[in-house]
PAMI-565101 format. One record per residue (C-alpha): residue in one letter; residue number from 1; x, y, z. Coordinates in pm, 1 decimal. Example, Ala and Ser with C-alpha at 12.3 -4.5 7.8 and 13.67 -1.06 7.14 Angstrom:
BEGIN
<site rest="a" nr="1" px="1230.0" py="-450.0" pz="780.0"/>
<site rest="s" nr="2" px="1367.0" py="-106.0" pz="714.0"/>
END
This chain:
BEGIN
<site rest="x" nr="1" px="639.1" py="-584.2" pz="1558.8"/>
<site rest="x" nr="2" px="919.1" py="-818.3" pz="1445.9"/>
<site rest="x" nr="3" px="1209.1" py="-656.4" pz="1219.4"/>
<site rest="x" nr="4" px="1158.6" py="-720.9" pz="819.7"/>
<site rest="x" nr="5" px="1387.6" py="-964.5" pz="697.6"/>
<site rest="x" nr="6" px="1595.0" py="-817.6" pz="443.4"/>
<site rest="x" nr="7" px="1561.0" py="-1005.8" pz="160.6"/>
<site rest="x" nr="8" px="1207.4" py="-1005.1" pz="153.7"/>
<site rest="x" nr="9" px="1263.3" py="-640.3" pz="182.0"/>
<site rest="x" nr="10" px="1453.8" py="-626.9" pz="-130.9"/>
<site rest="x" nr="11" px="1201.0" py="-780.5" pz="-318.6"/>
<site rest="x" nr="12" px="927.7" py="-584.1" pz="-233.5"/>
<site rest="x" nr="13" px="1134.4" py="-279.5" pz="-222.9"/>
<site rest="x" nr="14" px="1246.3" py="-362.8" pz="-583.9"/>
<site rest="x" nr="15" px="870.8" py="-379.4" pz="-710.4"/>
<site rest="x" nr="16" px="809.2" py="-35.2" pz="-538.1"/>
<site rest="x" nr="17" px="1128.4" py="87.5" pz="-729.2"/>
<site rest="x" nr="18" px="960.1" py="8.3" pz="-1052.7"/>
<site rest="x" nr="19" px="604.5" py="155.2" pz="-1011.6"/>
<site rest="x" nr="20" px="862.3" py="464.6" pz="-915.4"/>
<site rest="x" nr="21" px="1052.6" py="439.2" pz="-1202.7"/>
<site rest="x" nr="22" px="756.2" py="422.9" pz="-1415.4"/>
<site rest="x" nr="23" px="548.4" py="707.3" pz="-1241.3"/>
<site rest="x" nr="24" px="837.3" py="937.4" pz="-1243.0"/>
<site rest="x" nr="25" px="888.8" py="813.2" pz="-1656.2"/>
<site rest="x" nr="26" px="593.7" py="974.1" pz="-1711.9"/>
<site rest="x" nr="27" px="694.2" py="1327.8" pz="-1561.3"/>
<site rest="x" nr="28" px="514.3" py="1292.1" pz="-1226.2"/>
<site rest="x" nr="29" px="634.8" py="1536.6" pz="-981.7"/>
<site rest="x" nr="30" px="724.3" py="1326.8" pz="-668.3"/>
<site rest="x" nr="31" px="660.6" py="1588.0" pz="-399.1"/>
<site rest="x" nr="32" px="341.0" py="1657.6" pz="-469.0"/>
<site rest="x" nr="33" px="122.7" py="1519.0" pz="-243.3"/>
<site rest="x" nr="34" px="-179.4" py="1288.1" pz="-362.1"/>
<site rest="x" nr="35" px="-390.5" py="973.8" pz="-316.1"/>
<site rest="x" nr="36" px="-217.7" py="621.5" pz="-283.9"/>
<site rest="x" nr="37" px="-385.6" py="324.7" pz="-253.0"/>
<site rest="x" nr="38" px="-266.3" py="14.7" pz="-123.1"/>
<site rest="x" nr="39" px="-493.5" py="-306.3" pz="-163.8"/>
<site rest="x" nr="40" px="-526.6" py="-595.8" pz="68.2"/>
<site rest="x" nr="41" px="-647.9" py="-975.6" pz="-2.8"/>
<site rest="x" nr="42" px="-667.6" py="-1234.1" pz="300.6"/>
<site rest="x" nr="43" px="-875.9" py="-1417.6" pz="501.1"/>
<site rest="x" nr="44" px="-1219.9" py="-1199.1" pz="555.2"/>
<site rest="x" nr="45" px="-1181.6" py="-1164.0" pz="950.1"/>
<site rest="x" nr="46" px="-820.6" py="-1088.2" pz="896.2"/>
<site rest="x" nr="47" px="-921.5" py="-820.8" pz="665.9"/>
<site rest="x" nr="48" px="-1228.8" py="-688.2" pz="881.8"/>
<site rest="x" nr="49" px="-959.0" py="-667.9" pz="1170.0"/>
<site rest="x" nr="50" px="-719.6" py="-431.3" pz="945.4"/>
<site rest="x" nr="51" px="-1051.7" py="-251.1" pz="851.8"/>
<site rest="x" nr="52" px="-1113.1" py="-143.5" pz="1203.5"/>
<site rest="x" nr="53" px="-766.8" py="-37.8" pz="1244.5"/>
<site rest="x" nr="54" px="-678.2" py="105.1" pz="971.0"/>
<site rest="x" nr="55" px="-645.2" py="490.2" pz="1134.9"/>
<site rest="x" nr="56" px="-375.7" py="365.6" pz="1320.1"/>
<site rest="x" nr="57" px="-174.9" py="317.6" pz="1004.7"/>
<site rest="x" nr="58" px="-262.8" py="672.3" pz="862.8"/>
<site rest="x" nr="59" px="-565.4" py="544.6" pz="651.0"/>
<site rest="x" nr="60" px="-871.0" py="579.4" pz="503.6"/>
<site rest="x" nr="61" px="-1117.5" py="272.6" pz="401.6"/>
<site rest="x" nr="62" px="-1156.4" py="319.4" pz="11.3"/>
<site rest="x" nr="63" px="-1369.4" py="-21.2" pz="-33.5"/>
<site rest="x" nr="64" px="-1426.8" py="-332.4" pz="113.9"/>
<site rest="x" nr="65" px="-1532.3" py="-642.7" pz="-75.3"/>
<site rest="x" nr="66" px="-1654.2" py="-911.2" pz="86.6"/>
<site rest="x" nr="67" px="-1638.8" py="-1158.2" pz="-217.1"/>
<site rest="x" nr="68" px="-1535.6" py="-1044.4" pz="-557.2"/>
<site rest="x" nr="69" px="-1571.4" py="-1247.5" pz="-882.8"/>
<site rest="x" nr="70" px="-1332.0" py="-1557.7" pz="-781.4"/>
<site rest="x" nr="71" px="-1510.3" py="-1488.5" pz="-397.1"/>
<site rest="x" nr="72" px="-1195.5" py="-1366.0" pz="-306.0"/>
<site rest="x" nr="73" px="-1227.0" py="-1062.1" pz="-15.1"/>
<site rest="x" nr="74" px="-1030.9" py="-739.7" pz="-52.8"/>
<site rest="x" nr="75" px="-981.7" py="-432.2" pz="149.9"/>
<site rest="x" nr="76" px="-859.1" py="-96.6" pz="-81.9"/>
<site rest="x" nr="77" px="-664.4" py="171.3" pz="210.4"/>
<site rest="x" nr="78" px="-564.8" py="472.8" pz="129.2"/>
<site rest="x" nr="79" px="-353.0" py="780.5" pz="257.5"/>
<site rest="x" nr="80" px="-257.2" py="1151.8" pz="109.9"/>
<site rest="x" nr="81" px="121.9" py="1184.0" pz="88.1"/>
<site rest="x" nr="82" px="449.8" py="1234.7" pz="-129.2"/>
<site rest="x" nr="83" px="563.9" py="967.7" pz="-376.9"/>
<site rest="x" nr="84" px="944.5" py="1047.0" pz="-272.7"/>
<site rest="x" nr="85" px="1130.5" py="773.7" pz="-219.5"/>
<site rest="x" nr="86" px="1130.3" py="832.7" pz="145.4"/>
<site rest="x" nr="87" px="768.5" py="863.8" pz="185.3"/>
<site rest="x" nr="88" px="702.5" py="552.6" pz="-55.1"/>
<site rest="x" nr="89" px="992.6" py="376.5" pz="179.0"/>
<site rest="x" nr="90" px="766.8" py="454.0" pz="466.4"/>
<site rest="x" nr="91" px="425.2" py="287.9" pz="274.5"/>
<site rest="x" nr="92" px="610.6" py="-2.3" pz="208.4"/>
<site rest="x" nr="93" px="790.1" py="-73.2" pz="617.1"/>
<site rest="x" nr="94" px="418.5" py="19.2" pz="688.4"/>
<site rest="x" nr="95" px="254.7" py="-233.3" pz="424.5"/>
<site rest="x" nr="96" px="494.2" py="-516.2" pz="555.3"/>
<site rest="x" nr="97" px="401.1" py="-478.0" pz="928.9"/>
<site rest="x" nr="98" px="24.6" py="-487.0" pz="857.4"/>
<site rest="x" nr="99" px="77.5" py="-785.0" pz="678.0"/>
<site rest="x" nr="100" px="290.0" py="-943.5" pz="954.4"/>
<site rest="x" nr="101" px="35.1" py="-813.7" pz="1216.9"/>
<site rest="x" nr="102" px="-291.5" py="-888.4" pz="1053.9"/>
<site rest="x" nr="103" px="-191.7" py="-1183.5" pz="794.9"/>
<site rest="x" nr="104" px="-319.2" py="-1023.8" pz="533.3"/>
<site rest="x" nr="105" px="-90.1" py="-962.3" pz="117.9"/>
<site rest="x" nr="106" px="-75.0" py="-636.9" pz="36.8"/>
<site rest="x" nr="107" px="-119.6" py="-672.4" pz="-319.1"/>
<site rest="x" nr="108" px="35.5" py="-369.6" pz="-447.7"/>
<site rest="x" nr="109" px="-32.3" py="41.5" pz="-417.0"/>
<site rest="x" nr="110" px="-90.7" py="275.8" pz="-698.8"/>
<site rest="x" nr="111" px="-183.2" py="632.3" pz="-758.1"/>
<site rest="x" nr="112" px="-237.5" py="888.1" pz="-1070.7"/>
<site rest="x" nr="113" px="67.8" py="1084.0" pz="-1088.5"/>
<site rest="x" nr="114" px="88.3" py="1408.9" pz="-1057.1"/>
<site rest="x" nr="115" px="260.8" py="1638.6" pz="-1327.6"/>
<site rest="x" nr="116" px="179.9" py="1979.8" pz="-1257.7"/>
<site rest="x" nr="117" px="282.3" py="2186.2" pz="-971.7"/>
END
């Protein structure tokens, strides 16, 4: 897999800075480990590619929509870990190759934070 070019890096890295920001706002406890989801849109064979191989990533399939209101088709991944900035540094290099490899957008990851040990 090719190397991520550094400004796109900063941008996405930037975004993942403020769903950070904004979890940890809210007194979640970042080394608790828990759900995050990371959704996909694309071309549907694209998508039914990353679908087969999403345990090589570290995934589970959540959901896979073949055609949603607009007939657009997502794929929803997910994976238990941390929401350290390490770990969510990780998600993101990993996010960014799968959409180099596959041609797929990640459109974003999320999870419920977590605010008791």
């Amino acid at each position: 897999m090719s190397a991520i070019e550094q400004d796109r890096w900063n941008a996405v890295w930037e975004a993942d800075l403020d769903v950070l920001r904004n979890l940890r706002s809210n007194g979640d406890l970042p080394h608790i480990p828990r759900q995050i989801d990371v959704s996909f849109r694309g071309l549907i064979d694209a998508l039914k590619r990353l679908k087969a191989a999403h345990s090589s990533f570290g995934f589970e399939v959540l959901e896979f929509i073949e055609a949603d209101e607009q007939g657009e088709p997502w794929l929803f991944l997910a994976r238990i870990q941390t929401a350290d900035d390490d770990a969510i540094r990780d998600l993101t290099m990993t996010y960014l190759k799968i959409e180099d490899s596959f041609g797929v957008e990640c459109d974003g990851w999320g999870c419920v934070g977590q605010t008791k040990e």
